[in-house]
MDTraj code that builds the backbone (N, CA, C; nanometers):
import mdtraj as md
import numpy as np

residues = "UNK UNK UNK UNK UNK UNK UNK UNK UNK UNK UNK UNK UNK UNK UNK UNK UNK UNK UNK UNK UNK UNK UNK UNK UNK UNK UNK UNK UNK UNK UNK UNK UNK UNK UNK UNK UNK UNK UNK UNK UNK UNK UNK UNK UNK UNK UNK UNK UNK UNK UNK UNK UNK UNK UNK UNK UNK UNK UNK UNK UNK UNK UNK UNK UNK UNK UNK UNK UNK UNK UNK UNK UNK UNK UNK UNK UNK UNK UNK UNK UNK UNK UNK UNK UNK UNK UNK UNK UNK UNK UNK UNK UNK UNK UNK UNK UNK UNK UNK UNK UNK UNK UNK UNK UNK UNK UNK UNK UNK UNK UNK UNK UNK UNK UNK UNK UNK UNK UNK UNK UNK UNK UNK UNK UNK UNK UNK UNK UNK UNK UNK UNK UNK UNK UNK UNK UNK UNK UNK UNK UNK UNK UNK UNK UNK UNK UNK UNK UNK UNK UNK UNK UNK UNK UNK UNK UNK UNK UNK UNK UNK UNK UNK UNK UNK UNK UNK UNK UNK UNK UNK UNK UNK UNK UNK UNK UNK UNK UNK UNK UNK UNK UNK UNK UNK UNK UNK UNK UNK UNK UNK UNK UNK UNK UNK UNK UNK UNK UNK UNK UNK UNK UNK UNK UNK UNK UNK".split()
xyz = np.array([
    [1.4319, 0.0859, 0.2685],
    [1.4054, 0.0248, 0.3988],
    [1.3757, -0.1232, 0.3808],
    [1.4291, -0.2205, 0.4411],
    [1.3582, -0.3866, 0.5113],
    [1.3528, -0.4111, 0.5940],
    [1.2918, -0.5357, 0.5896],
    [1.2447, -0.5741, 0.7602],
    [1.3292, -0.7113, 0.7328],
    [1.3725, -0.7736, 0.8281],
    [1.4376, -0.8917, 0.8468],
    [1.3023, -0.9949, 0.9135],
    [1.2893, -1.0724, 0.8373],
    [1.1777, -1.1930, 0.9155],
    [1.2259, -1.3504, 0.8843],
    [1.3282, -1.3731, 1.0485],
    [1.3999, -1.5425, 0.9962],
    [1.5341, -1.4765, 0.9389],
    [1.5172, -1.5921, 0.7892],
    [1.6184, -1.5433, 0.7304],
    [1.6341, -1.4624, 0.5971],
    [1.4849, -1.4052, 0.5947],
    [1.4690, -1.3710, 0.4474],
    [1.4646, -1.1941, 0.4888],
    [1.4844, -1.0957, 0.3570],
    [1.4653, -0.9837, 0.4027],
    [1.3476, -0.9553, 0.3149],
    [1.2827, -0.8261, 0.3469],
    [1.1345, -0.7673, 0.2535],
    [1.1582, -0.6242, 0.2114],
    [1.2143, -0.5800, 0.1418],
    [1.2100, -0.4263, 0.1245],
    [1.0701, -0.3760, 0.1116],
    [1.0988, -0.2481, 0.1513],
    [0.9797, -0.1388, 0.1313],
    [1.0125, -0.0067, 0.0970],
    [0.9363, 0.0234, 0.0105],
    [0.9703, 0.1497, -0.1048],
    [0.7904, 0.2414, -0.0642],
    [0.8964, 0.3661, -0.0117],
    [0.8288, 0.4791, 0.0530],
    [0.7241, 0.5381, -0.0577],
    [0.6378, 0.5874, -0.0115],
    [0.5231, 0.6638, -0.1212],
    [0.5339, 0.8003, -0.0325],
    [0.4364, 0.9058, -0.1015],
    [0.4378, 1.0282, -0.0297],
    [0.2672, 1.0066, -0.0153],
    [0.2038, 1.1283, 0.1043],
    [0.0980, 1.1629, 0.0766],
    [0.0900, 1.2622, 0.0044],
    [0.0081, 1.3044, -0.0821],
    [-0.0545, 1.4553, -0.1007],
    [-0.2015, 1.4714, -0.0074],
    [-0.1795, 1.5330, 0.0701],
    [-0.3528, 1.6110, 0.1311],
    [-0.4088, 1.7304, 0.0574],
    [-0.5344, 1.6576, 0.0261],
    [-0.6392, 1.7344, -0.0827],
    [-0.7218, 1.8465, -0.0011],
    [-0.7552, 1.7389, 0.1485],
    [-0.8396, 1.8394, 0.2182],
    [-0.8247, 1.7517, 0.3906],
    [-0.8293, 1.8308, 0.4957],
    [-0.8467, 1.7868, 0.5984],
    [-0.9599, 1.8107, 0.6587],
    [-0.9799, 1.8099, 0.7987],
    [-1.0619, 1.8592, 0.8928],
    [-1.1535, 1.8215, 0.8659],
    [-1.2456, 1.7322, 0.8074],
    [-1.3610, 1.6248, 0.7238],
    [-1.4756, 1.6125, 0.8529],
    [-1.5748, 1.5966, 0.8621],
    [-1.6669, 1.5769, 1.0114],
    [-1.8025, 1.4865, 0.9328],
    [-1.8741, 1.4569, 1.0112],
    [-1.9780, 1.3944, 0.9293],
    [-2.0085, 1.3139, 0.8428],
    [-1.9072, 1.2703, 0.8229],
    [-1.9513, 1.2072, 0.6544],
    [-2.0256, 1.0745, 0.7008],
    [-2.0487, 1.0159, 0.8009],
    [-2.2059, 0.9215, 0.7919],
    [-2.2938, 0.9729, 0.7359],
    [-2.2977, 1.1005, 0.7910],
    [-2.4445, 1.2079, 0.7812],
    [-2.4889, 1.2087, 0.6157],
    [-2.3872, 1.1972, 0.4775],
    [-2.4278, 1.2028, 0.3760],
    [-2.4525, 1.0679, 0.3541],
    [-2.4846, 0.9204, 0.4214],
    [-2.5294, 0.8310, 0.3311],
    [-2.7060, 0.8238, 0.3183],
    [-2.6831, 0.7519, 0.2339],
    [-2.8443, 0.8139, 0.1504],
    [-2.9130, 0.7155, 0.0719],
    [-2.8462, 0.5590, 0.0574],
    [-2.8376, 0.4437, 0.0310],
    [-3.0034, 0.3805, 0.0583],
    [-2.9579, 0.4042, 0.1772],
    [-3.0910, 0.2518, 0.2469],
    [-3.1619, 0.3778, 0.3940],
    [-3.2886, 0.3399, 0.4169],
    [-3.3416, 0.4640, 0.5201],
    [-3.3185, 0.3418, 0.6496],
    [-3.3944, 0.3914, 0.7565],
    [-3.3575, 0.3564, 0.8704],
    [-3.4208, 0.1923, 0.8996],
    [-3.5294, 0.2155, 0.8265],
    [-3.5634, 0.0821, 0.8509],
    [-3.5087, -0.0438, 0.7408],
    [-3.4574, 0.0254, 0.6447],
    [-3.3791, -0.0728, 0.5729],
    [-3.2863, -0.0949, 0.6481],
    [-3.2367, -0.0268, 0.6915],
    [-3.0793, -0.0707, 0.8111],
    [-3.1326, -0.1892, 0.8466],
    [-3.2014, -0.1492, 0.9392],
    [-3.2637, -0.2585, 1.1014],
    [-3.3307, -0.3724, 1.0110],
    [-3.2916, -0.3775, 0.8962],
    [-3.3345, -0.5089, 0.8600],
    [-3.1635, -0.6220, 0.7976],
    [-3.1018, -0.5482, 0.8337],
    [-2.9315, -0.5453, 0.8136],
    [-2.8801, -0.6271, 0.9277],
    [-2.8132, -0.7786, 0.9614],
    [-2.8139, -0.7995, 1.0590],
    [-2.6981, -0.7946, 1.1516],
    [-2.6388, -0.6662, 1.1271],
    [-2.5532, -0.5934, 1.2370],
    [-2.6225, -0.4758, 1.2958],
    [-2.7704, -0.5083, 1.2190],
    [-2.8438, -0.3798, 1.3327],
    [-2.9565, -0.4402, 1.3857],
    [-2.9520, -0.5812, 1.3915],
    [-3.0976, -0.6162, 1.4874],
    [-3.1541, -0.6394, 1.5965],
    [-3.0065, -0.5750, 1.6725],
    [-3.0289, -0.5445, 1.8183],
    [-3.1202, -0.4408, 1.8105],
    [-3.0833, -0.3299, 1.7326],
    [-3.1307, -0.1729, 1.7600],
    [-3.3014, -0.1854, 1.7113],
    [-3.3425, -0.2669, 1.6473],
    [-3.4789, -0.2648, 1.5545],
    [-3.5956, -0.2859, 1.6481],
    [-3.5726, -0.3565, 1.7679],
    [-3.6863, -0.2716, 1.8681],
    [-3.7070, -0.2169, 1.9357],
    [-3.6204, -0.1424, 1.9825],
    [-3.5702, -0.0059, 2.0060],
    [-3.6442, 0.0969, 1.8954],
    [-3.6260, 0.0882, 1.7812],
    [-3.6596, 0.2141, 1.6829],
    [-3.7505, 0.2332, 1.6292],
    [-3.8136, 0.0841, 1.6471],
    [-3.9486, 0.0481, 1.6193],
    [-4.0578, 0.1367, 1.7119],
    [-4.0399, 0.0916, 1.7882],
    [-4.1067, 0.1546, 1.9342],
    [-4.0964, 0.3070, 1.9635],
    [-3.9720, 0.3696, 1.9934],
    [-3.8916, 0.5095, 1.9661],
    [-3.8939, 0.5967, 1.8925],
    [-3.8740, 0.5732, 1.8080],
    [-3.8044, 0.6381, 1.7134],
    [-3.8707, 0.6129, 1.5330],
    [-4.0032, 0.5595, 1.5859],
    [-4.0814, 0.5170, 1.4358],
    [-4.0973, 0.6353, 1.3515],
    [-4.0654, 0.7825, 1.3927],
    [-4.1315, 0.8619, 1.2930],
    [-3.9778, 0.8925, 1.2065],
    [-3.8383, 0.7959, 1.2236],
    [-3.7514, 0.8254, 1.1607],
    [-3.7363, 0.6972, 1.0229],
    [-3.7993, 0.6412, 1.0788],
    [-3.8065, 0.4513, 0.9817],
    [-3.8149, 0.4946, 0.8707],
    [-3.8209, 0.6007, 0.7585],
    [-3.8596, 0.5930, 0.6439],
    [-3.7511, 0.7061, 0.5571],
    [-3.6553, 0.7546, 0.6778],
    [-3.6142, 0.8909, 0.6471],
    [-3.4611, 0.7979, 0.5842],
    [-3.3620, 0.8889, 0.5122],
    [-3.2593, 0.8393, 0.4802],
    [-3.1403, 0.7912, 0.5907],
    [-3.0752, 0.7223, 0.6287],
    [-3.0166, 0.7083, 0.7672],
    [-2.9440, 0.8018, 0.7938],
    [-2.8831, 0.8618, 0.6909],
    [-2.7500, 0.9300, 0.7343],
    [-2.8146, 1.0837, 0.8168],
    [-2.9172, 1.1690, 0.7550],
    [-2.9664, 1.2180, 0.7655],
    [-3.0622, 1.2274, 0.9024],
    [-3.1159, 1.0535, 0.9199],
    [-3.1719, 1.0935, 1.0252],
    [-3.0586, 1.0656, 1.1957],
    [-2.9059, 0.9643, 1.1431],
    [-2.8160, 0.9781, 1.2412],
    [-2.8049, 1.1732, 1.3001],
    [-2.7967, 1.2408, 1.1849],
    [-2.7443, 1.3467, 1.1902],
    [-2.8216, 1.4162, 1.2785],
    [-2.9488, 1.4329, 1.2380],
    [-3.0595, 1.5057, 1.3204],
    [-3.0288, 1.4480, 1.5060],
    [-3.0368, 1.3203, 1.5091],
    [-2.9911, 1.2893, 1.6217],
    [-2.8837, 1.3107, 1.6983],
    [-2.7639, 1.3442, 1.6470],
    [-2.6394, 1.3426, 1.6760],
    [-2.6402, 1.4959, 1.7193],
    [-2.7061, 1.6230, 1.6318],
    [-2.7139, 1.7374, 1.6438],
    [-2.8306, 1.7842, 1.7829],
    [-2.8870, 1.6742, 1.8348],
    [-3.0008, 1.6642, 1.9027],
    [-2.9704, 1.6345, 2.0584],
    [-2.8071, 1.5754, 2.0378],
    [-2.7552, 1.5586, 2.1494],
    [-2.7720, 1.3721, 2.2188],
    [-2.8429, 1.3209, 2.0908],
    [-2.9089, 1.1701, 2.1528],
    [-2.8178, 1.1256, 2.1370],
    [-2.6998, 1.0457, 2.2263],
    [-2.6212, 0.9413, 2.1413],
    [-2.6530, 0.8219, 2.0542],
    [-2.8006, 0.7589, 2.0636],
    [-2.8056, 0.6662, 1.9806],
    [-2.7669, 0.6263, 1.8645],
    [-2.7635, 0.7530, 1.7972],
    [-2.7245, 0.7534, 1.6442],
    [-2.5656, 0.6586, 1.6586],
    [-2.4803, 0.6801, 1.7631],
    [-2.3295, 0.5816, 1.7441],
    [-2.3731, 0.4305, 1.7240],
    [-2.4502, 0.3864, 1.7799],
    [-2.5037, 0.2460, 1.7821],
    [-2.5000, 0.2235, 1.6165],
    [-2.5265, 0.3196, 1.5323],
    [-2.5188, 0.2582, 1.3874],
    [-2.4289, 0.2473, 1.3531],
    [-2.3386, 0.3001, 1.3796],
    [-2.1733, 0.3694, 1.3767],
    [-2.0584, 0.2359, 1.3941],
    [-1.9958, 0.2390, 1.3213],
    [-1.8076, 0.1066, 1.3553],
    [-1.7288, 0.2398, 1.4670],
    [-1.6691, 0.1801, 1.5173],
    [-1.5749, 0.2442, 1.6494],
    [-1.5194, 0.3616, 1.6122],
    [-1.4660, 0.3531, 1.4800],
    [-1.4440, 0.4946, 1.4538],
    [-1.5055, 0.6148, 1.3446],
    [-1.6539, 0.5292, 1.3468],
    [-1.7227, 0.6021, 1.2850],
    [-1.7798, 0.7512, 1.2186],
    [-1.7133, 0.8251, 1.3548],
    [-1.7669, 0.9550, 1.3531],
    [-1.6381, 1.0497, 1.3885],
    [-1.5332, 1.0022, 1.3232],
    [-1.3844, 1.1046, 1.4141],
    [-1.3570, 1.2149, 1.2982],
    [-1.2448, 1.2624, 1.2387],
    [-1.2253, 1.3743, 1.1642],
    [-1.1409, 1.2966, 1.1070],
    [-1.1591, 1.3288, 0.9577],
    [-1.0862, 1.2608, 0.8819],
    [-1.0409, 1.3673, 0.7612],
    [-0.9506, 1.3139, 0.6588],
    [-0.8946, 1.3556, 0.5235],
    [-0.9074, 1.2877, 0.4610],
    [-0.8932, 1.3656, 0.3227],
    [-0.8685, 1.3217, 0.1585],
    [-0.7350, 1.3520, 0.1183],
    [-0.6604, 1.2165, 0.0892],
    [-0.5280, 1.1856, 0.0457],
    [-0.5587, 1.1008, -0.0969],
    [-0.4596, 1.1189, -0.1578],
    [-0.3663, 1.0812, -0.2541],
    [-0.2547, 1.0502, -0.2190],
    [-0.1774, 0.8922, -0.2523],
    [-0.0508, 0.8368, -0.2688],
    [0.0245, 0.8845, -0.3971],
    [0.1738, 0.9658, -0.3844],
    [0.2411, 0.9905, -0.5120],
    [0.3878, 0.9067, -0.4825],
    [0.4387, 0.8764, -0.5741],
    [0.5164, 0.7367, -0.6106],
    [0.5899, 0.6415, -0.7096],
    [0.6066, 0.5459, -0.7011],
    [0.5929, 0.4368, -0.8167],
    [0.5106, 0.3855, -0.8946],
    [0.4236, 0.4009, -0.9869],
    [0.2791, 0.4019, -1.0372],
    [0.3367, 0.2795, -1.0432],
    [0.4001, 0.2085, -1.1408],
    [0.4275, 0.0560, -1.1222],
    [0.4408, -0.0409, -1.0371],
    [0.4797, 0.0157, -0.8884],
    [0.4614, -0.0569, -0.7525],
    [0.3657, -0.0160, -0.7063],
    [0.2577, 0.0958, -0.7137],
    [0.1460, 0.1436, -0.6877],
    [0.0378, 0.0385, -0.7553],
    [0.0735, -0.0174, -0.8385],
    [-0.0068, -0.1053, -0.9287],
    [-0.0244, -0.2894, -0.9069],
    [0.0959, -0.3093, -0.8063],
    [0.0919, -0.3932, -0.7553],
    [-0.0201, -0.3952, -0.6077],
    [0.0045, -0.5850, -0.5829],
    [-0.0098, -0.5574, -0.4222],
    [0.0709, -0.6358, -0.3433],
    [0.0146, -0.6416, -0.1926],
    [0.1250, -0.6659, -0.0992],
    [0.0732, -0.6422, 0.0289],
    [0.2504, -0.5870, 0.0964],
    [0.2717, -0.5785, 0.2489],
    [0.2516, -0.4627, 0.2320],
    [0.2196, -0.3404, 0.3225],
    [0.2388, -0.1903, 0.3163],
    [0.2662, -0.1791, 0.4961],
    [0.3348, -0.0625, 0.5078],
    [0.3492, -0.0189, 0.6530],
    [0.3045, 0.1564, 0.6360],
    [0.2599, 0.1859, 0.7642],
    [0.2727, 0.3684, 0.7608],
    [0.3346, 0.3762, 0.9035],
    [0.4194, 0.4676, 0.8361],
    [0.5176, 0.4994, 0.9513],
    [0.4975, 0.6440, 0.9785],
    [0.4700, 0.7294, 1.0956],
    [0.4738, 0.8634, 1.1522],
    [0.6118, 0.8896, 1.2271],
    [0.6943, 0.9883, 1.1371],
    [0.8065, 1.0687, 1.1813],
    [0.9232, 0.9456, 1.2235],
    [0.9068, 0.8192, 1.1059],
    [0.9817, 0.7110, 1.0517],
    [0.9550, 0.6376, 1.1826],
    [0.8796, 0.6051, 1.2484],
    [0.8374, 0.4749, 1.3329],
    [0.7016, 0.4259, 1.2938],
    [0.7018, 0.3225, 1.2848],
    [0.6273, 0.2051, 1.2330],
    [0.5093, 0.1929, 1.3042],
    [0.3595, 0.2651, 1.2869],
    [0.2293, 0.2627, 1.3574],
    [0.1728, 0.1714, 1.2912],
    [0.1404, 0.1208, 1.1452],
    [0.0867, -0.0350, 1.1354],
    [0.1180, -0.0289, 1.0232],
    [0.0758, -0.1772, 1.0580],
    [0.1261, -0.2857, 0.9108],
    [-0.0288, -0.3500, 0.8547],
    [-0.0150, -0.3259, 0.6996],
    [-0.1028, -0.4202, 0.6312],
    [-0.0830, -0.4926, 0.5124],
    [-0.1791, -0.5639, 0.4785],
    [-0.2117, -0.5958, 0.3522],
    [-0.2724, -0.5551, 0.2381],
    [-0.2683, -0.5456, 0.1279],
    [-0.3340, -0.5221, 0.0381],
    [-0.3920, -0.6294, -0.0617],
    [-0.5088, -0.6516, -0.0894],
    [-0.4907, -0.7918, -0.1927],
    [-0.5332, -0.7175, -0.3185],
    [-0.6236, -0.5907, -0.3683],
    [-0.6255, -0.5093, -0.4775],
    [-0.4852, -0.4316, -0.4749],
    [-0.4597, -0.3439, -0.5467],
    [-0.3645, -0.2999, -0.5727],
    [-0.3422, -0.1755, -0.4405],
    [-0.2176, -0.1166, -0.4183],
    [-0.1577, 0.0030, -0.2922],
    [-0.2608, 0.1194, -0.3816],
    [-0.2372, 0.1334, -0.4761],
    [-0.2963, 0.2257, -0.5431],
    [-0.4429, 0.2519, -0.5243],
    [-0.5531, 0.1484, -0.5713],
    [-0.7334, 0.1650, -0.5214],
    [-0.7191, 0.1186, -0.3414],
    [-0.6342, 0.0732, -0.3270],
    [-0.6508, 0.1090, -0.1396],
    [-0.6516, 0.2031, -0.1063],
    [-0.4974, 0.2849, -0.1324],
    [-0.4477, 0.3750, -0.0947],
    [-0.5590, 0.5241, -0.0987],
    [-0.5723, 0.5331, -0.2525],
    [-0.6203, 0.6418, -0.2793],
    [-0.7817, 0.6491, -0.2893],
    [-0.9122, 0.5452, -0.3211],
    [-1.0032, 0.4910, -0.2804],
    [-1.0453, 0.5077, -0.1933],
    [-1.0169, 0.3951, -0.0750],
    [-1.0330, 0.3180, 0.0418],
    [-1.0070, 0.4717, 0.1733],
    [-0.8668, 0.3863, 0.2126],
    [-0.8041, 0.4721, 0.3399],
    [-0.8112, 0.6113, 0.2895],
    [-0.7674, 0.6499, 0.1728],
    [-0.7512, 0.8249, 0.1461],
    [-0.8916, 0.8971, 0.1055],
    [-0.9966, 0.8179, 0.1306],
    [-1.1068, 0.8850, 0.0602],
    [-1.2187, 0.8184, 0.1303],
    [-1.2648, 0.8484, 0.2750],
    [-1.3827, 0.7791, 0.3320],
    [-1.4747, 0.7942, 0.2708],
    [-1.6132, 0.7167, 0.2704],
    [-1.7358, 0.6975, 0.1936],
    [-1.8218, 0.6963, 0.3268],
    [-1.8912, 0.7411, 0.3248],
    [-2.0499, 0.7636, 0.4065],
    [-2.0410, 0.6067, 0.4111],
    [-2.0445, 0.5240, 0.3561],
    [-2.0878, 0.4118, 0.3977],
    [-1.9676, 0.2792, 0.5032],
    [-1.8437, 0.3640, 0.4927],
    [-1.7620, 0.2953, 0.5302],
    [-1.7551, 0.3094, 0.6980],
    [-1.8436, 0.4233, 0.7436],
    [-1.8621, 0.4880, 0.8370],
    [-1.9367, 0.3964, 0.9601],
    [-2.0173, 0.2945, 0.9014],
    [-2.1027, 0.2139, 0.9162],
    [-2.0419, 0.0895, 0.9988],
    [-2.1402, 0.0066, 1.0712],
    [-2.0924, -0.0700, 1.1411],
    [-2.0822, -0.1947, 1.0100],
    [-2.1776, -0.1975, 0.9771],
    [-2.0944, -0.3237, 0.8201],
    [-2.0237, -0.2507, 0.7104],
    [-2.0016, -0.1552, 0.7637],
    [-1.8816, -0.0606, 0.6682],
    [-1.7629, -0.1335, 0.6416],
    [-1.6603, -0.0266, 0.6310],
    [-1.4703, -0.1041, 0.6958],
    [-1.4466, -0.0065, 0.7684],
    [-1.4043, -0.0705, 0.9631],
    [-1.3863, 0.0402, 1.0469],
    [-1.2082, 0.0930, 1.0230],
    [-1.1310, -0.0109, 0.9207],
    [-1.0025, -0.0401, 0.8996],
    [-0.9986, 0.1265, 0.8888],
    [-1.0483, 0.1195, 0.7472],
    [-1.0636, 0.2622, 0.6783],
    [-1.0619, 0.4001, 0.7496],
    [-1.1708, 0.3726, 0.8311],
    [-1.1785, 0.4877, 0.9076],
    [-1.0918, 0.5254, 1.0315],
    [-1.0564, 0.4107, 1.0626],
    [-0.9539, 0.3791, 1.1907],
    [-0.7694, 0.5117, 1.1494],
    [-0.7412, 0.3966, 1.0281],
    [-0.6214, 0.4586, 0.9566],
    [-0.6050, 0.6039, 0.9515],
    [-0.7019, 0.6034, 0.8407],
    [-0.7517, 0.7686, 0.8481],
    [-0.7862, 0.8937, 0.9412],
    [-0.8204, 0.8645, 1.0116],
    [-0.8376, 0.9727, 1.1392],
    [-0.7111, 0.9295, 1.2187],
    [-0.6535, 0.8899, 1.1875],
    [-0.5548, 0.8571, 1.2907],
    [-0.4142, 0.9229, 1.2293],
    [-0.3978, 0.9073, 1.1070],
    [-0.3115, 0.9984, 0.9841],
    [-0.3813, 1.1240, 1.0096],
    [-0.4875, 1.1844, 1.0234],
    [-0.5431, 1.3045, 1.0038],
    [-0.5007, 1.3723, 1.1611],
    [-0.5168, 1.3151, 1.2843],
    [-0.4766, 1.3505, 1.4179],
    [-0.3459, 1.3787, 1.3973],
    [-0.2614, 1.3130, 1.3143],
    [-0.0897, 1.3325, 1.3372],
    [-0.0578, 1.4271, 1.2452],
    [-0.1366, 1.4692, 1.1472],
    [-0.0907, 1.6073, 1.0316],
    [-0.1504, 1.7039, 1.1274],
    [-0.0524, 1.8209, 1.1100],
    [0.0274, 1.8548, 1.0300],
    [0.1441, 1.8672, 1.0645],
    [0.1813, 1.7922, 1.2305],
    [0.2730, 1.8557, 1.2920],
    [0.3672, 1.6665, 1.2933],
    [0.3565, 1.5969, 1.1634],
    [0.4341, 1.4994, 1.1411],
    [0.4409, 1.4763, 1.0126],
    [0.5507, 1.4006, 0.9427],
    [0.5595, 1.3285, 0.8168],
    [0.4986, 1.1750, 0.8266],
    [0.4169, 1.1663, 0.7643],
    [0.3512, 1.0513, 0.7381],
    [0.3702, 0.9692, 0.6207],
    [0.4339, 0.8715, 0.6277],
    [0.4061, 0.7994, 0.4926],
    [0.4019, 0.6391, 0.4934],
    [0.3391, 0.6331, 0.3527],
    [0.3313, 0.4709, 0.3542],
    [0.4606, 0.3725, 0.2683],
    [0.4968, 0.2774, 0.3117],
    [0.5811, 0.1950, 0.3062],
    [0.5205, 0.0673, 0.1998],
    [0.6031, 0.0054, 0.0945],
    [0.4906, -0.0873, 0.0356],
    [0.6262, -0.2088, 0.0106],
    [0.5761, -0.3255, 0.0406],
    [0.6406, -0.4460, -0.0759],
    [0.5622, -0.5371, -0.1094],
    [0.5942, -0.5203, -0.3151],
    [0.4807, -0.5856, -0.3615],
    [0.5387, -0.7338, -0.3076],
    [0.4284, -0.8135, -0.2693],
    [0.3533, -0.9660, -0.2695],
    [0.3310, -0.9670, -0.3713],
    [0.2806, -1.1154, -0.4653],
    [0.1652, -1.2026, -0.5342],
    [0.1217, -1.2754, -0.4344],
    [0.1786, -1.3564, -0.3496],
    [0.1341, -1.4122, -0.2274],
    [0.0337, -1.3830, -0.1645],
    [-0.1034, -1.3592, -0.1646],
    [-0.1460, -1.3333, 0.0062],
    [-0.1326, -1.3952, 0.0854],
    [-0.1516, -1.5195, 0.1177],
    [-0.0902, -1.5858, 0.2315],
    [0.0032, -1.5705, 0.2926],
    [0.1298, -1.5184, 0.2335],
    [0.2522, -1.5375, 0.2656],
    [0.2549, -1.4017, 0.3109],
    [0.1971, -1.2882, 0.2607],
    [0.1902, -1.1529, 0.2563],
    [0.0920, -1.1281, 0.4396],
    [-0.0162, -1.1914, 0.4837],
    [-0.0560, -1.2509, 0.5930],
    [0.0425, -1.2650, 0.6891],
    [0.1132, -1.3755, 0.6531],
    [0.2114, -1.4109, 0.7649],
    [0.3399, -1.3243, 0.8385],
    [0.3773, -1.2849, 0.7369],
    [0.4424, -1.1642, 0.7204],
    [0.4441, -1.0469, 0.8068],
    [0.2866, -0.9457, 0.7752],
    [0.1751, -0.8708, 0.8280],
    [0.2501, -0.9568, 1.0067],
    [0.1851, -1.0601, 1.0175],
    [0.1528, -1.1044, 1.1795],
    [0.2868, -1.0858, 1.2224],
    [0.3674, -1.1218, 1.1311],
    [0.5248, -1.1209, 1.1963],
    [0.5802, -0.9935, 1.2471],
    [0.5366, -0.8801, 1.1461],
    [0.5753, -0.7498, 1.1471],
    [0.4649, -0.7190, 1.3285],
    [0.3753, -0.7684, 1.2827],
    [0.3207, -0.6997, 1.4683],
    [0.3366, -0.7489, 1.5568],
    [0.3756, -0.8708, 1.5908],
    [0.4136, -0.9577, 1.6667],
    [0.5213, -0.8890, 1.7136],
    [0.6385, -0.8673, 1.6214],
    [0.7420, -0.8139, 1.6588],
    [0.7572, -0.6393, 1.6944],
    [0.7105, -0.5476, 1.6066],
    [0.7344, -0.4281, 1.6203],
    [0.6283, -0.3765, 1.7154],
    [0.5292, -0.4529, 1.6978],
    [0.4015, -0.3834, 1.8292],
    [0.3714, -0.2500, 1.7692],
    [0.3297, -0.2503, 1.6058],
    [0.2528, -0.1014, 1.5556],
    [0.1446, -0.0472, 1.6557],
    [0.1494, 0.0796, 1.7033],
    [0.0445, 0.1141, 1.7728],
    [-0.1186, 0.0892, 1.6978],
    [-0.0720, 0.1382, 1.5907],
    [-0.2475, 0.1535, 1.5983],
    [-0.2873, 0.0355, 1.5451],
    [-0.2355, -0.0770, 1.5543],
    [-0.2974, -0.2199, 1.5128],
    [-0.3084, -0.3043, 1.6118],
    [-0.2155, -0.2252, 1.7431],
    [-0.2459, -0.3027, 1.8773],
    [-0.4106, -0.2187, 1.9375],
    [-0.4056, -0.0785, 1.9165],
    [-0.5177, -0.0240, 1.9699],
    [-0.6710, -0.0310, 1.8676],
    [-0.6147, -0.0949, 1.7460],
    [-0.7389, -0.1732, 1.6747],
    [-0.8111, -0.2833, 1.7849],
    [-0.7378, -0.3395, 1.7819],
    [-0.7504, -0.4670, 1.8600],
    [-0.8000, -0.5582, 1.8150],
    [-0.9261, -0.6636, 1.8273],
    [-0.9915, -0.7406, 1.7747],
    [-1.0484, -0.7195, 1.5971],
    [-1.0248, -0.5445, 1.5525],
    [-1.0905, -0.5558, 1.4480],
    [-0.9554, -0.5389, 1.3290],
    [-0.8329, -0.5628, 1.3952],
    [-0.7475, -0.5660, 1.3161],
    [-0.7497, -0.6694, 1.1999],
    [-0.7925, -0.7978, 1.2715],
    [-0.8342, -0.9100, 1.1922],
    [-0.8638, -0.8692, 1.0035],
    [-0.9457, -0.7291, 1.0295],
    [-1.0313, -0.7178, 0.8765],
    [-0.9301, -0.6245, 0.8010],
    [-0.7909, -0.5708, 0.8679],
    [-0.7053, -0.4970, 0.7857],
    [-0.6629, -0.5546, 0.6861],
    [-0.7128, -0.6088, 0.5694],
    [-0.6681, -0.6552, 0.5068],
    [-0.6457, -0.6246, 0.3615],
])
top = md.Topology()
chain = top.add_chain()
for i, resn in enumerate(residues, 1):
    res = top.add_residue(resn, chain, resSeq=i)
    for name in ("N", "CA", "C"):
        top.add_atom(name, md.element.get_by_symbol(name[0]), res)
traj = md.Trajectory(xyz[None], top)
């Protein structure tokens, strides 16, 4: 596959997924890092800190994830306020199988569902610790509003379209990032990937 941008072309060389496990729920609930009042001293949470201060003081000492959970099971929505937009959706554990040698590079990547083009990114570490890391392997902490909502965005969004689509990712290695950037903008500008238009403002951090 290429994309034509101007007058130059970009190939892209398909990877497969393997799915390890689906149907995933919770995974804020296991971070265990920093407790609640370490958060609210975090300053993407210092709206919420007098609020919880006041509220919610007998949770300030407990682990966050743990005490989101209690809340969330409690029926309070507050616990989303700690949460990035797609903090709390259903997700999977993937593995990329492939070109270990273009896996080893980085670059442009696309994922395409049932061969149409839902978004385009960048990579500046290698397709490989993105791929299989990052997007294929959420972390309790990525869950987070200073998390990466990229991560979680991708992922539940690949996980909504299995099992009843082929999913895969598309890669051309860059050395460039800049150029690999421009590229990225060109590809959405033009193709209008869904889920990088319904990112919206936080597409910016797909990077």
């Amino acid at each position: 596959m290429y994309v034509k941008i101007g007058d130059r072309e970009f190939s892209f060389y398909r990877v497969d997924l393997e799915i390890l496990k689906t149907g995933i729920q919770d995974i804020f609930s296991h971070f265990d890092k920093k407790t609640i009042r370490e958060l609210l001293l975090q300053p993407r949470y210092k709206n919420l800190k007098e609020n919880f201060e006041s509220n919610y003081k007998q949770f300030l000492d407990y682990p966050a994830g743990d005490v989101l959970f209690t809340l969330k099971k409690s029926g309070d929505p507050v616990y989303k306020l700690f949460l990035n937009n797609y903090g709390d959706l259903v997700y999977s554990q993937f593995v990329v199988k492939g070109n270990e040698a273009l896996l080893d590079k980085t670059g442009l990547y696309m994922i395409t569902v049932d061969e149409e083009l839902v978004f385009a990114g960048v990579c500046a570490n290698s397709f490989k610790l993105r791929f299989n890391q990052h997007i294929g392997n959420i972390s309790p902490k990525c869950c987070y509003k200073d998390g990466t909502a990229t991560h979680c965005h991708i992922n539940a969004k690949i996980t909504e379209s299995l099992p009843n689509a082929k999913v895969h990712f598309k890669i051309c290695p860059m050395k460039n990032m800049d150029e690999s950037k421009i590229v990225k903008n060109a590809i959405i500008n033009r193709f209008e990937p869904i889920w990088n238009l319904r990112f919206g403002r936080e597409e910016l951090y797909s990077l």
